[in-house]
Structures are given as structure tokens and as C-alpha cells.
N, C-alpha and C positions, 0 to 999 in steps of 0.2 A: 757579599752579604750586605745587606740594606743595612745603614745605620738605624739607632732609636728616634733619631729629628726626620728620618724616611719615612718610617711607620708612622700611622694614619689610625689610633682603635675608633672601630666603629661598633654600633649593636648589630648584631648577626641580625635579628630580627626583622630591623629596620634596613638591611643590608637585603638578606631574601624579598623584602615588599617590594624596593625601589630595581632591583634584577628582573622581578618576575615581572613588573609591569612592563619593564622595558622591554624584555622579550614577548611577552600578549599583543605589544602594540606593533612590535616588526612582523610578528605573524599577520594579526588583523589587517596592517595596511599594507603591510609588504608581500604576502605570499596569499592569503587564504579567502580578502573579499574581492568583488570586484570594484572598479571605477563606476560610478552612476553617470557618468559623461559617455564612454565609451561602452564600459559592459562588459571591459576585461580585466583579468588579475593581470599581475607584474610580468609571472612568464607567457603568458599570452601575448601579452603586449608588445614583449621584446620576442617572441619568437616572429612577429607579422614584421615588425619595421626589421630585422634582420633579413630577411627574407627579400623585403622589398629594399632595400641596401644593397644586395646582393646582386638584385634584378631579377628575381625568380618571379616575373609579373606570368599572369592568366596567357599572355599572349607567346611564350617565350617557352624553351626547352623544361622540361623536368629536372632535377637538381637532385643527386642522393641525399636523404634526409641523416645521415651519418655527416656530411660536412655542414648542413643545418645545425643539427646540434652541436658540432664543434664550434659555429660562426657564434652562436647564443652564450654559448659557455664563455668562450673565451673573450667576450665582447662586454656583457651584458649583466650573466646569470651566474653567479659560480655558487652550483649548487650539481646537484648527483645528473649526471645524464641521462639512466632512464627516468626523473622528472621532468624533464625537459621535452624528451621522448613521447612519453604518454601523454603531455600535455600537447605535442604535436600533432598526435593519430587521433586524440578526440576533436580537436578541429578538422579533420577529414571526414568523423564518422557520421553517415546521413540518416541513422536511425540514435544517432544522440543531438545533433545540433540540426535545428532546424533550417538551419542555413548554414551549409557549410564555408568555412574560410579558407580551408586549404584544400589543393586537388590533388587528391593522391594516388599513386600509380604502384599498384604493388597488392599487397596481403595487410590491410590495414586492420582486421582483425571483423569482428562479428557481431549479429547481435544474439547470435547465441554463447557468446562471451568467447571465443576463440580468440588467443591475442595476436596482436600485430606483430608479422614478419620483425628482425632483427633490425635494426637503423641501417646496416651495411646495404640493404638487399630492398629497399623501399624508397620511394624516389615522390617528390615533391613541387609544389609552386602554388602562389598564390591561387584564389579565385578571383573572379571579376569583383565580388562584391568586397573582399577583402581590400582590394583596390581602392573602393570608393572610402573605405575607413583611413586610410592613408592619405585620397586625395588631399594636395596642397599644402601637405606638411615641411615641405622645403620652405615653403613662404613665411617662416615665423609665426605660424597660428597656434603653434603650443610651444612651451616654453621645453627647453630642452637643458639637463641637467647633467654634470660630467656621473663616466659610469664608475661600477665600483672601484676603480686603480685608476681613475682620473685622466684614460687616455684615449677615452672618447666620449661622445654624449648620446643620450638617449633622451626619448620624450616620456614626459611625467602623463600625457594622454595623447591619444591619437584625433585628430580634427575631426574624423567619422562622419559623414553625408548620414549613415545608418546608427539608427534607435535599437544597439546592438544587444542592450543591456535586456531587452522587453524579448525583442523579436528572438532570442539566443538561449534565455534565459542564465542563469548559473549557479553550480551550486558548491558550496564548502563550509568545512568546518574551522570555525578560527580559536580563539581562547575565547570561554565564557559564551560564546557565542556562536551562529551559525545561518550561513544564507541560503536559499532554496527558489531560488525562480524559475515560473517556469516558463517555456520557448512559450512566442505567440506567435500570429500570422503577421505578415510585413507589412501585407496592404493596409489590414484592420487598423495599427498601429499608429500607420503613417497617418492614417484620415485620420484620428485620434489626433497626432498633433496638431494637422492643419485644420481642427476643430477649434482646438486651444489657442491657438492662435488668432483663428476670426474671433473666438468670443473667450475670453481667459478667464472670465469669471464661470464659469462651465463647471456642471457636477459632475461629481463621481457617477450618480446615477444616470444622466446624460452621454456620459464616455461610452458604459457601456451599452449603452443601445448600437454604438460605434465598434467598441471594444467589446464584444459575448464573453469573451473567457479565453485562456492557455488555448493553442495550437500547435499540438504534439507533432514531431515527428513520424512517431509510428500510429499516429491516426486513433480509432477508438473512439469510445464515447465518456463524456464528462456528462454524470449525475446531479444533477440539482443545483440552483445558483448562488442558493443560500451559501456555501463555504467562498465562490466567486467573489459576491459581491463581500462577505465581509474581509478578504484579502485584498480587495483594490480600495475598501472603505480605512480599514487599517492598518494593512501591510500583512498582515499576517490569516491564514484561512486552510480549512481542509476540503479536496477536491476527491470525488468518488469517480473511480476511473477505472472502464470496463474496454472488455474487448469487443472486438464486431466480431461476430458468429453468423454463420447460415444454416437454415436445416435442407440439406438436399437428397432426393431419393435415389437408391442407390438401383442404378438402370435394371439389375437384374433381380430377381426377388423382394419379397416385400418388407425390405429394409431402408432405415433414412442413416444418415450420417451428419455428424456437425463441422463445420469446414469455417476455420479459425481464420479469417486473413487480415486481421491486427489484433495487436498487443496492448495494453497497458505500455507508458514510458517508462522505460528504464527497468523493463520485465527481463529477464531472459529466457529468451527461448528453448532453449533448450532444457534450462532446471525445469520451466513448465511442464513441458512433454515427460520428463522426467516424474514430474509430479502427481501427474494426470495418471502414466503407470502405474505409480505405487498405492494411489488411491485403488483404483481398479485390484489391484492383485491383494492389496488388504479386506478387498469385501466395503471398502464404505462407499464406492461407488459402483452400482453394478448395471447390467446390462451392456458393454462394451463388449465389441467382438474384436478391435484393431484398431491400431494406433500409427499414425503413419506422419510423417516430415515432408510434404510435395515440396515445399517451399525453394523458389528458384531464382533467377535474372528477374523472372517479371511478377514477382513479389513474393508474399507469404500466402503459405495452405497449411494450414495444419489440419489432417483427417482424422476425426474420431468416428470410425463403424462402429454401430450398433447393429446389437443381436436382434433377433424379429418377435417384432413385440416390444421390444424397451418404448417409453416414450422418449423423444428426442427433447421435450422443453422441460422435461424431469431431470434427465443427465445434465443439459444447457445450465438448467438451476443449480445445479448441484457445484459442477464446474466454478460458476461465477463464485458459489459462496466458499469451497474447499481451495481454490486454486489462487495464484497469481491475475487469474482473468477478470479476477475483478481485486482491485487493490486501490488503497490512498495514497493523496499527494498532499504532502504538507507544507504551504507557503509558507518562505518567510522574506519579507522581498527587502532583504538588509544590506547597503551597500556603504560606499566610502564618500562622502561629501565633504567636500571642503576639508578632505583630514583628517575626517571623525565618520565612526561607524554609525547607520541615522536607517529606522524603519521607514520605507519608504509607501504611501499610498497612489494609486493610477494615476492621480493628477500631478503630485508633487515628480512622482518618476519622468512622465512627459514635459514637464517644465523644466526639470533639469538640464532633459538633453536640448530641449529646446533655446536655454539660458545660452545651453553649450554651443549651440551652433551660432547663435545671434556673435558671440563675442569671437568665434572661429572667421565669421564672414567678415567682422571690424575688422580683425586683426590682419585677415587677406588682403580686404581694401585699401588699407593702410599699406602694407606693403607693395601692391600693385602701383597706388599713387606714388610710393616712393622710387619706387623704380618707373614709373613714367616720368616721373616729372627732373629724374636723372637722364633719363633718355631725351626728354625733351629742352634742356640745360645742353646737351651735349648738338641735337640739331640746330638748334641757336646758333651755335659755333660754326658749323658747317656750311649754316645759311650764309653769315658775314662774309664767311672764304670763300662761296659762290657767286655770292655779289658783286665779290674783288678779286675775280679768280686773278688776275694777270697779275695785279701790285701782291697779292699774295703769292704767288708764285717765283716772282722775281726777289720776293723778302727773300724767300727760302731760299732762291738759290743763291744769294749774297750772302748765308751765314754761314760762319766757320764752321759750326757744330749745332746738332740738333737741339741743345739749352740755347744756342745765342739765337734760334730762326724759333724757339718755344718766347724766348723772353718776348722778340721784334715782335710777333703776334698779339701779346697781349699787350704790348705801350700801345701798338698803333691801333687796336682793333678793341681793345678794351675785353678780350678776352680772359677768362680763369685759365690756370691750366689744365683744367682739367679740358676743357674746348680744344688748347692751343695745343695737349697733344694727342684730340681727337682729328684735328686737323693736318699734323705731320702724320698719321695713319692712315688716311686714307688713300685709298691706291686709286691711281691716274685714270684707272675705266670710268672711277666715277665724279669725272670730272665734264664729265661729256653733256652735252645738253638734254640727253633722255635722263641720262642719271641723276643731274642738275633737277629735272620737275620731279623727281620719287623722292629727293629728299625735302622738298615743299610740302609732295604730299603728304609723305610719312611724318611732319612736323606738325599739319594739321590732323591728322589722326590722334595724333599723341594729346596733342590740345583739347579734343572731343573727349579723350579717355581719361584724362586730365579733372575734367568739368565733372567729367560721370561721378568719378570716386569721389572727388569731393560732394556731390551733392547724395548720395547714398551715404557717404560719415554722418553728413548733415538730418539724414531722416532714418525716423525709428522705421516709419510705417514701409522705406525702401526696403529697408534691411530686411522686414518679416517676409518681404513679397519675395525676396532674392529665396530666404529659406524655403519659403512654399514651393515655391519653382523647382528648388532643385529635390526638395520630397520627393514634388511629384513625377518629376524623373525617375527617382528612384522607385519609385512606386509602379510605372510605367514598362520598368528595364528588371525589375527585379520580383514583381510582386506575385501571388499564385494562390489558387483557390485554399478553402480553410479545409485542410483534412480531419481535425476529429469535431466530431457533429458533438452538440451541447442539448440535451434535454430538461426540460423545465427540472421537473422532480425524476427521483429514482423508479422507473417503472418496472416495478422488480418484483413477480408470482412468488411465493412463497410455496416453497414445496408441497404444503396440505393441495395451496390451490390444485396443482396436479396431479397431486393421487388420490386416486377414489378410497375413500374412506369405507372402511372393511374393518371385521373382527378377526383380529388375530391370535392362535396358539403362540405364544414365547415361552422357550424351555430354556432352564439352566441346569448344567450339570455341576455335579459336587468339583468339578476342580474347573470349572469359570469357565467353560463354554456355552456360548448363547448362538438360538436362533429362532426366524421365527417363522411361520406357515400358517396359510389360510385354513376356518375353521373347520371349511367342508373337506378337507382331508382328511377326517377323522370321522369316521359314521358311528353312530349308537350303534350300542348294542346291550342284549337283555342282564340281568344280574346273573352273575357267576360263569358270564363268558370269560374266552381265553386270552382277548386282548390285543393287540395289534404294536408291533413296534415301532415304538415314536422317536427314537434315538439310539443311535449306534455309537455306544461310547466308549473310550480307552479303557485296557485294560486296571480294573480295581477303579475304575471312575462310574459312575452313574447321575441319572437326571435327581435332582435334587429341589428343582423348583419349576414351576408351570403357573403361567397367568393367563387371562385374556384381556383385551385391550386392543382400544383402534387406532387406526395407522396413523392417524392424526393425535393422539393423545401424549403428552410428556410422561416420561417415566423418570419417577424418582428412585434409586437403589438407595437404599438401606443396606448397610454391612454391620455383621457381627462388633464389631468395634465401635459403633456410634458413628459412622461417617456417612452423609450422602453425596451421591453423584447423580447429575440430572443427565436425560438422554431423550431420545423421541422414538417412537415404534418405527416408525420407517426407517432410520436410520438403523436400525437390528438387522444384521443380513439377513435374507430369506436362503432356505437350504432345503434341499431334500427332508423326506418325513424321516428315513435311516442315518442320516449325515449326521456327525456331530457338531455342527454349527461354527462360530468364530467364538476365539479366547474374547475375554470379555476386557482384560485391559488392552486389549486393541481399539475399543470404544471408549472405556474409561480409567481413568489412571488410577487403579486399584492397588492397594499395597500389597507385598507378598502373602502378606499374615490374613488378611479379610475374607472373609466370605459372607456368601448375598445373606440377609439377615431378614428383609421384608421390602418388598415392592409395590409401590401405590401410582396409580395411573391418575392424572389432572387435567381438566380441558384448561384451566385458569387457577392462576394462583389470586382467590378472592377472600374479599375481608369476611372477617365473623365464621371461618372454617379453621378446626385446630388437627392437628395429629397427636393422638397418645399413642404411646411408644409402653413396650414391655419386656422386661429383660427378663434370662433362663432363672434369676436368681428373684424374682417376683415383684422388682422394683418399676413403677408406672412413673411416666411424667405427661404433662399436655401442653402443647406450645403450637402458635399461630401457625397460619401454612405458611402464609404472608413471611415467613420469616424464614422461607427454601425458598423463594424463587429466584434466586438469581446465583445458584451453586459457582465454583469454580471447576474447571478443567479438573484440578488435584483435587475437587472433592472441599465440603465443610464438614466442620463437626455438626452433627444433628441433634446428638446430648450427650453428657459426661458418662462414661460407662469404668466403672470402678474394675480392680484388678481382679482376676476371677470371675468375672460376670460376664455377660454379651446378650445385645440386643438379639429377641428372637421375632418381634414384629410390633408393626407399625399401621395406623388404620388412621381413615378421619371420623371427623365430629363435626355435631353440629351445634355443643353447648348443651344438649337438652337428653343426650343418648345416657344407656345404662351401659356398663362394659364388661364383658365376661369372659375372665382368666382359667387356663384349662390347663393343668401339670399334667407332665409323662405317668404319673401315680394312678389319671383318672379323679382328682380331684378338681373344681371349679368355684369361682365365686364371680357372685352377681353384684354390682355397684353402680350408685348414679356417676357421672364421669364428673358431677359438680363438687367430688368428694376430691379430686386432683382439680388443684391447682393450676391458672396457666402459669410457666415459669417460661423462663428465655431458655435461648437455642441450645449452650454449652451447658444447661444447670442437672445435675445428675435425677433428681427424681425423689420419688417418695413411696415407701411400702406399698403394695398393690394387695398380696396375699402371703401369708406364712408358708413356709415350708419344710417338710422332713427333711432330716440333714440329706438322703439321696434324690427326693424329687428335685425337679426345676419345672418351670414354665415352658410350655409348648405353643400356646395358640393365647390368639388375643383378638376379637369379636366386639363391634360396636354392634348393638343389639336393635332389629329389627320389630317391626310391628306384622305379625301374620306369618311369622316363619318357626321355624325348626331349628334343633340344634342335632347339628351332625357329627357323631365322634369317628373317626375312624384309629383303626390301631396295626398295630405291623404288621399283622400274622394275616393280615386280609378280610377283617373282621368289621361292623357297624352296624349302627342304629342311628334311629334318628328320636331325639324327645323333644317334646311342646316347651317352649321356654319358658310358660307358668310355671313348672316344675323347678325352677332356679329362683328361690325367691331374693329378693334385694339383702343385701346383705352392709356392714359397714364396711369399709376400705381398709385392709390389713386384717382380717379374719384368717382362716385355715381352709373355710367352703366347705362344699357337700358332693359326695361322689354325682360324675355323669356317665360312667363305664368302669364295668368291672374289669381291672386288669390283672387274669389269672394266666394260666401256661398256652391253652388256649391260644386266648387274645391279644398275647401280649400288652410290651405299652402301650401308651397312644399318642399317635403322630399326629394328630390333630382333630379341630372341633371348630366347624364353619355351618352360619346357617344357612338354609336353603328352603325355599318352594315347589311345591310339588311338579309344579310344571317346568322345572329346572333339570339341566344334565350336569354331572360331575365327572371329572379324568382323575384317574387313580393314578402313580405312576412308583415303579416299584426300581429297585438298583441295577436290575438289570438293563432296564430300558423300557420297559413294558409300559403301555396305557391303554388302558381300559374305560368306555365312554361309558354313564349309567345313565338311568333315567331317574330322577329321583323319588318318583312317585312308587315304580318298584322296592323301595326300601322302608320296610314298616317304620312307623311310632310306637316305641314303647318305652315306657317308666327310665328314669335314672339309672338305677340301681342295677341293673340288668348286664348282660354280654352281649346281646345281638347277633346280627348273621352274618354269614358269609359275602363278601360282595366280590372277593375276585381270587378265583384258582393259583395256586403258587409255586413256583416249583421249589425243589429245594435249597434250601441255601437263600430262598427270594423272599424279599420283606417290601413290602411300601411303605416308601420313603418320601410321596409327597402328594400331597390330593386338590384341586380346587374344581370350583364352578362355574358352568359357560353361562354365558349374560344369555345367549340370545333362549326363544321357544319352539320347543320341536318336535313334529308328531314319533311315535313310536313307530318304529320301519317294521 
């Protein structure tokens, strides 16, 4: 037990700050960014120089990467082995590294995420280029530090010939922070440096005309330059990153297919495929007939068949916008300088390594001249002894021992010892007079390379010319065309572009089945025909709502609850006229409790246009449209709907309309809409009309100029009255009847206007729709019953009626 003069109180507080930093920073520079010299992290680094330690050079046998990992661990890295591991097999993999370092022979895993064979069973070695990141690292060009248990040393960076950090990219997560670069091309890069070099006051905007952007691995196309250039301007940018697609026809029938032969980086292939199915089989992408993987040795296919008739650059769009096939890439081009984590921009990054190589070549030179000018200290010696071969020889053989024939050497000859026992070394062949002129000449060679390195220490502008040279080798030996093509801006159809815009039938049924059908599937017919079935629907379910709308138009849902969800008519699956269509929270994320309450169709969400909204219990609000366009997936609240109440419909405005409330009772009232208030999105609302404790609100009508008001009621009954007959009334009244609702007639399910030259769909719980003409349906008075507009069976009520936009002769 520690005594009390052991113990140390500290504040805990102040104890976790100076812990945690401590530990942020062994992350950040120890494990999780890279070097900006080189362009590796720690285990990277030491998995290459163990490797080449080892001698698992490009040129030499395979090696099991199970004694790799042990050489790193037990040397270098003492940390888990499959980190070691994995960080191994992603330097093999040639759809993540643009340039692979290691060459690997085995099951090194996929890019449709299959992982790599066990370490026992996969076998390894350098690449050539990995090589060039080594080159001359014996010669003292990086400083080399003992490793973790002090019994050996490793390099703090590697000398690297190669601008690894750019052309490789790398990416991770550290504390507080997080790096993201992406691979380039080598060549691009390298003339990038040897840009900077000729001219170093050089822009960012001049690089790139050298530099275009990232050069992925698996190829593909980069959208727009704008995220480009502001990630080489500041380090940091977003990249739109699509796949390469082709439309080809398929040799037999008149079908095309889409044939995928790259990816987005860092996609997997296989979740795609994956992805692409379940769209397809959920109905949000249709027209696919098969789905197929070609993909082999001599690259990627991915087959998407279409059925005859799909368009191919409708599906193409679709893809891009639902799938992985088009996704972002988010720079962050953060590495480790001097010590410290530092955002890097295209110039500063090319200067680094370039700083790096200038002081890599010093440092070589230096050491070359050192060892020359030891070698040539050591010919000096040699010479003397040949000059004198004979009284040299006779020294030697007069001494007792090789110290008295080292001493005699240097009294008489003025030799070091380091000469005098270069001289007792050398063996008697080369004493001979051929071998006598190779040590002349080899003395004057040493002399020449002597002069070289000093006069290269001596000049900056040597030194640049040495780097350039050996770029350009690299450039020459290693460099290869740019595989993903960069396009100025996104050139990207928006799906209206290719669908022909058309009016569409969309049906909901009472338990959230939607779909939708063209309108000429549906023919007129006279008053008090039999009907046609528009939907075949589960037992105790029925069609519950019907719009029209074109395939280009947004559609806003309205639910019982106050919630809207935004959607678009093309995306509605199209279905058989019998089918029951798709559940509708497959489209949108509906609560369990909701159901559709009011649907309004929008080309644009524009200023000076509001929606009034009207609940069962007669409460009116009006608020901007400008204030739905830009819904969430989950849906917003559209307005506050009190307990007991629910939204039964929602209409637009134009500021200047009157609005006409119509209850299940048959009662109505007429109002200018300036009598509500606009209020915001969440705000619940204000009296619209009173009500008897059993009515509620049905229908809610922004009031036309030259139309009709249409009531219809359950039992299959209507009329149509002139809207003089509603006269204006003030906001929160009681109204005045617009149908009588006796046994007959029942309630009434609703009250829309319409013109004569106008068709209506009745559709009743079983599934029934019946097309009218509207002019077949007299005008008369209020107060009235009306007639028959559709035969019923028993048990059968209508349950939900609206109007086609378009004009159309009687058949």
C-alpha cells in the first residue's frame, strides 16, 4: 500500500481533460491520420518497411501474410492482428487503392464486400511502386526512431519517390476530427508538381487545369467542379459521383437493357444490386423484367432488362436518384504536418511532398558524399601502397604482428588507420598491374562523384532538377490514363423530362392502398348506369378517395391528424383498373393512426397562394402554400388539429375566393376566405361554421365563377344548384340547407362544383365507379332531394365522388 507522501490529489476534472487529450492525440497522430509527406498512417507505414525488411520486394517469392502480420506486430505495431490484417488487404485492393502497394496472391476479398481469406491462407509482397516509396531509405533520409520495447527502429516517414498522399488518397476517423481524400491520377499529379516547381507561385486555379479533380479506382463520373475546386481552394468540398451506364438493345425483341460497368467509389456492389431489387419488387421502380451480376476477370456488367415498352432513360433516372449509382463524396483533405493535424489545400499538399523530397535528396546526397569521400580517404591509402609496392611489402613482411606492420605504415607513409588496415586487407591479386590502374581509376571516379555531391548540396536549382527527373520517371514507369471522366455541371433529366405528361386516375382505399391509371381507362357513361370496377379491394376495405392529376404534378397528402406528406404522380405505382394498388406507407411514412384527409395537386409551390384547411368539427384556418414546400420524408404538421377533431379537407386560394362548408346534415355556409386569417403552419384554426351536437363537416369548396354546386349523398342520390343560391354569409354561422337528407337520400358525402361540360367518378365501398357527364344532372333549388345518379346494390353506398379536369363528347 502507497503511503500518504505517495499519494498525489489531483482534481478529477482536470485529471479526465489532460487523459483525454492525451489519448485524442495518440489517435490523431498515431493511428487514424495520415503523414502528408508520405500519405500513410502508422500501420501502413510499418506494415511496407517490414515487408521490405523482410525482402518481400516486387521481384522475389510471395510471402504468407500470417508471418507479415506477426513480423509487424511483433516488431513495430502491438495492437490486434486483424487491424494489421485489414490494413494489409486494403493495400492489395484495386477497386479501393488507386494504386496498389501490395501484391496479393490469394482471396483478398471483393468489391462487393466479400472479405478477405484468413491471414494463414493469403500470401503477399511488395509492388514495384511500393518499392519506389522505400527507395534509399537505408541512406539516412528519414530519421528513424527505436520501436515500441526499444529493440529496434523504425522510420517516423518513408523517403517516397511517390506523391502517395494525393494519388492514394486516405481516409479516417480520429478524435474531434476526420480525414477523407480522395485517390487521383499519378500522372496528373506528378506534372502538378513539376508545375510547382517551375513556377511555385502558381494557383490553385492553374493546378487545376493540370489537376481536373479525384481519379477513382472504379472509374465513373464526377458531376460539377464547383465542390472540386472548393476542396483544392480549401481543403475541404462535396463531389457528385455517378456511375457509367449504357442503354443496349436487347438482340431479340424490342427490349433495351441498362448495362452498369462502373460504380461510384467506395459503392458496394452487391448492396446495389441488392438495392435496385427491392426497389423493383416494392413498386417504386418499375418496368424491370431482370436483374443480373455478368461481372467477371474483365470487369464489371451489371444487367438491368427491361420489359417492352419501359423507357430505358426513365429507369437510368430513376436508378441514379433511388440508388447508390449516384452518391457524394465528401473531402476533407486533413493530414499530419510537422506534428499537428492541418487542412490541407492542392497547393499546400504538393508543396509538402515536394519540401519532402527536396530535404529526402539533401539528405541522400549528404550521405552518398559521405561514403564517397570515405571510399575515396581509403584509395588514397591504396595509392601510396602502390606507389611503394616493394618497401611496402617488405615493411610488412618485417613486422611481428599485424599492429606493428599497421603502426610501420602509418610513421613511414603518413597513413590513418583506417588506410593502413585498408592496406593489410587487400589481397595480393590486386597487387598486380591491371589491378594497380583500376585502383587509379576507381579513385578518379570517386573524385568526380565527390565534386557532383558537393556541387548539388551547393545548388537549390540542382536539387529541384534531381526531383523533377526522378517524378518524371516515375511518371514514365508508373503513370496510366484517368479513368473517371469529370463533367463540367450535373447533366441530369429530371424524370417530368421523360414522361409524357398525361392525366391520371389515383385511387385510395380506405386502409392506404394507392394507385394510379390512365384516364382513358375509364369510358363515360349515361346517368344511372351500372358502373365499371375500378378497384378490387380486401376484404371490409374499400376505395375511399379518387383524384385526377398529372404525372408531372406534386401531390400533397393531407391526413386526418393534421400531417402532410409530399409525393409526385409518377412515382404512384401504375396498376391494373381491378388491382388493388401499393400500401401507401411504402411511398410515405404514414403513422398507423392516419388516414388520407385531403389531397391537392401543385405544379409550384408560389408566393401569394394559400391553403384553407377544414376540420369534421367546422374549425377553418388559411396559411401560405410557400409554407409545404419542402415536407419531410416523416411528414410535417400542416395545422394543429385538437383532440376529437380531424382534418376532412384542404383546397387552395387565391386571397380573393369565397369558401363553402357543407356538413353530413346537408347543411352549408358561404364566406369570403378574408374572414380567416392567414395564420402559420402548426396554428390550430378559427370557427368556420356551428354545429348540431351529431353533424360534422364534409366537404370544403373554394368557390368558383360560372359553376355549380354538386351535392351528392350515400344512397346514390344528387343534384346540382347555382351558387347564387348560397348567399355570403359571416364566418361561424349555422348556414342554410343544400340537400335534403331523408331515408331516401341519406347523408351527404359530399358537395364539389362543377361545369357542364365536366365528367364526375362516383365510387362506392365496394369498388364500383361510375363515369357521369355532368350536364346529364339537372339544376335545381337548395332545399330539394335530387335524383338518382348511380344504381346500388345492397349493402352499397358511395363513398367517394370527384371531377375529371379534362372535356369530353358524350359516347
Amino acid at each position: 500500500m502507497p503511503t500518504s507522501a505517495e499519494i498525489i490529489p489531483v482534481n478529477i476534472e482536470d485529471e479526465m481533460r489532460h487523459s483525454y487529450l492525451d489519448y485524442a492525440m495518440s489517435v490523431i497522430i498515431g493511428r487514424a491520420l495520415p503523414d502528408a509527406r508520405d500519405g500513410l498512417k502508422p500501420v501502413h507505414r510499418r506494415i511496407l518497411y517490414a515487408m521490405y525488411q523482410e525482402g518481400l520486394l516486387s521481384n522475389k517469392r510471395y510471402s504468407k501474410c500470417a508471418g507479415v502480420v506477426g513480423e509487424v506486430l511483433k516488431k513495430y505495431h502491438p495492437h490486434g492482428d486483424l487491424a494489421v490484417y485489414d490494413a494489409l488487404v486494403r493495400l492489395a485492393q484495386d477497386w479501393n487503392m488507386r494504386y496498389p502497394l501490395i501484391d496479393g496472391q490469394g482471396n483478398f476479398g471483393s468489391i462487393d464486400g466479400d472479405p478477405a481469406a484468413a491471414y494463414r491462407y493469403t500470401e503477399a509482397r511488395l509492388t514495384r511502386l511500393a518499392e519506389e516509396m522505400l527507395a534509399d531509405i537505408e541512406k539516412e533520409t528519414v530519421d528513424l526512431v527505436p520501436n515500441f520495447d526499444g529493440s529496434t527502429q523504425e522510420p517516423t516517414v518513408l523517403p517516397s519517390k511517390v506523391p502517395n498522399l494525393l494519388i492514394n488518397g486516405s481516409d479516417g476517423i480520429a478524435v474531434g476530427m476526420a480525414t477523407k481524400i480522395p485517390p487521383h491520377n499519378l500522372s496528373e499529379i506528378i506534372d502538378g508538381c513539376l508545375e510547382l516547381i517551375k513556377n511555385p507561385d502558381v494557383s490553385v486555379k492553374d493546378l487545376m487545369k493540370i489537376i481536373p479533380g479525384p481519379d477513382f479506382p472504379t472509374g465513373g463520373f464526377i458531376y460539377g467542379r464547383e465542390g472540386i475546386r472548393g476542396a483544392y481552394e480549401t481543403g475541404k468540398g462535396i463531389l457528385q459521383l455517378r456511375a457509367r451506364a449504357l442503354i443496349e438493345k436487347v438482340a431479340k425483341g424490342d427490349k433495351e437493357s441498362i448495362i452498369v460497368t462502373e460504380i461510384p467509389y467506395q459503392v458496394n456492389k452487391a448492396r446495389l444490386i441488392e438495392k435496385i431489387a427491392e426497389l423493383h419488387r416494392d413498386g417504386k421502380i418499375e418496368g424491370i423484367s431482370d436483374l443480373r451480376d455478368e461481372s467477371d476477370k474483365d470487369g464489371m456488367r451489371i444487367v438491368v432488362e427491361l420489359k417492352k415498352g419501359a423507357v430505358a432513360g426513365v429507369i437510368l433516372n430513376q436508378l441514379y436518384s433511388h440508388t447508390a449509382m449516384q452518391t457524394t463524396f465528401g473531402i476533407i483533405l486533413l493530414a499530419i504536418v510537422g506534428g499537428q493535424p492541418r487542412t490541407l489545400n492542392l497547393k499546400e499538399a504538393l508543396k509538402i511532398f515536394i519540401d519532402h523530397r527536396h530535404e529526402v535528396v539533401i539528405r541522400r546526397t549528404a550521405y552518398d558524399l559521405k561514403r564517397a569521400e570515405e571510399r575515396a580517404h581509403i584509395l588514397e591509402g591504396l595509392k601510396i601502397a602502390v606507389d611503394n609496392l616493394d618497401a611496402v611489402i617488405t615493411l610488412i613482411k618485417k613486422s611481428k604482428s599485424p599492429v606493428e606492420a599497421k603502426e610501420g605504415l602509418m610513421k613511414k607513409y603518413g597513413m590513418t588507420e583506417i588506410q593502413a588496415q585498408a592496406v593489410l586487407e587487400i589481397r595480393l591479386q590486386r597487387l598486380t598491374a591491371m589491378e594497380r590502374e583500376k585502383i587509379v581509376e576507381e579513385y578518379e571516379e570517386v573524385q568526380k562523384q565527390i565534386k557532383g555531391y558537393r556541387e548539388i548540396l551547393k545548388s537549390e536549382k540542382l536539387i529541384y532538377q534531381i526531383i523533377s527527373e526522378e517524378l518524371t520517371e516515375i511518371k514514365k514507369s508508373y503513370g496510366d490514363v484517368r479513368r473517371t471522366e469529370i463533367q463540367g455541371r450535373t447533366q441530369e433529366l429530371t424524370v417530368e423530362d421523360l414522361i409524357a405528361e398525361e392525366e391520371m386516375v389515383v385511387t385510395i382505399s380506405h386502409k392506404g392502398y394507392i394507385k394510379r391509371n390512365p384516364i382513358s381507362l375509364y369510358r363515360a357513361q349515361r346517368r344511372g348506369g351500372h358502373g365499371k370496377t375500378g378497384m378490387t379491394t380486401r376484404e371490409e376495405d374499400f376505395v375511399s378517395d379518387l383524384f385526377i392529376a398529372s404525372t408531372h404534378a406534386y401531390v400533397l397528402i393531407f391526413t386526418n391528424r393534421g400531417k402532410v406528406y409530399w409525393l409526385k404522380v409518377h412515382e404512384i405505382p401504375q396498376a391494373g383498373r381491378a388491382t388493388k394498388g401499393k400500401p401507401i406507407v411504402n411511398l410515405v411514412q404514414m403513422g398507423s393512426d392516419e388516414q388520407i384527409a385531403a389531397v391537392l395537386t401543385v405544379k409550384e409551390f408560389a408566393e401569394g397562394k394559400n391553403i384553407i384547411f377544414a376540420t369534421k368539427k367546422g374549425i377553418v384556418k388559411k396559411t401560405a402554400l410557400t409554407a409545404y414546400a419542402n415536407p419531410r420524408a416523416s411528414g410535417i404538421i400542416a395545422l394543429g388539429v385538437e383532440e376529437g377533431d380531424a382534418l376532412i379537407g384542404a383546397s387552395l386560394t387565391n386571397g380573393e375566393q369565397d369558401i363553402l362548408l357543407s356538413t353530413r346534415d346537408g347543411q352549408a355556409i358561404r364566406f369570403h376566405e378574408k374572414e380567416a386569417r392567414e395564420m402559420g403552419r402548426v396554428t390550430v384554426g378559427v370557427i368556420g361554421i356551428r354545429l348540431d351536437k351529431k353533424d360534422e363537416v364534409v366537404s370544403l369548396e373554394v368557390l368558383q365563377e360560372g359553376q355549380t354546386a354538386l351535392s351528392v349523398t350515400e344512397n346514390g342520390y344528387g343534384k346540382r344548384t347555382a351558387l347564387e343560391e348560397y348567399r355570403i354569409q359571416g364566418r361561424g354561422g349555422s348556414g342554410i340547407i343544400t340537400i335534403k337528407t331523408t331515408d331516401r337520400n341519406g347523408p351527404v358525402v359530399g358537395v364539389i362544383q362543377v361545369t357542364n361540360d365536366e365528367n364526375i367518378m362516383l365510387i362506392t365501398n365496394l369498388g364500383k365507379i361510375i363515369r357521369i357527364r355532368v350536364d346529364q344532372i339537372s339544376v335545381i333549388g337548395r332545399n330539394t332531394q335530387g335524383f338518382r345518379l348511380i344504381h346500388l346494390e345492397k349493402d352499397e353506398k358511395v363513398v367517394a365522388f370527384a371531377k375529371l379536369a379534362e372535356k369530353e363528347d358524350e359516347e
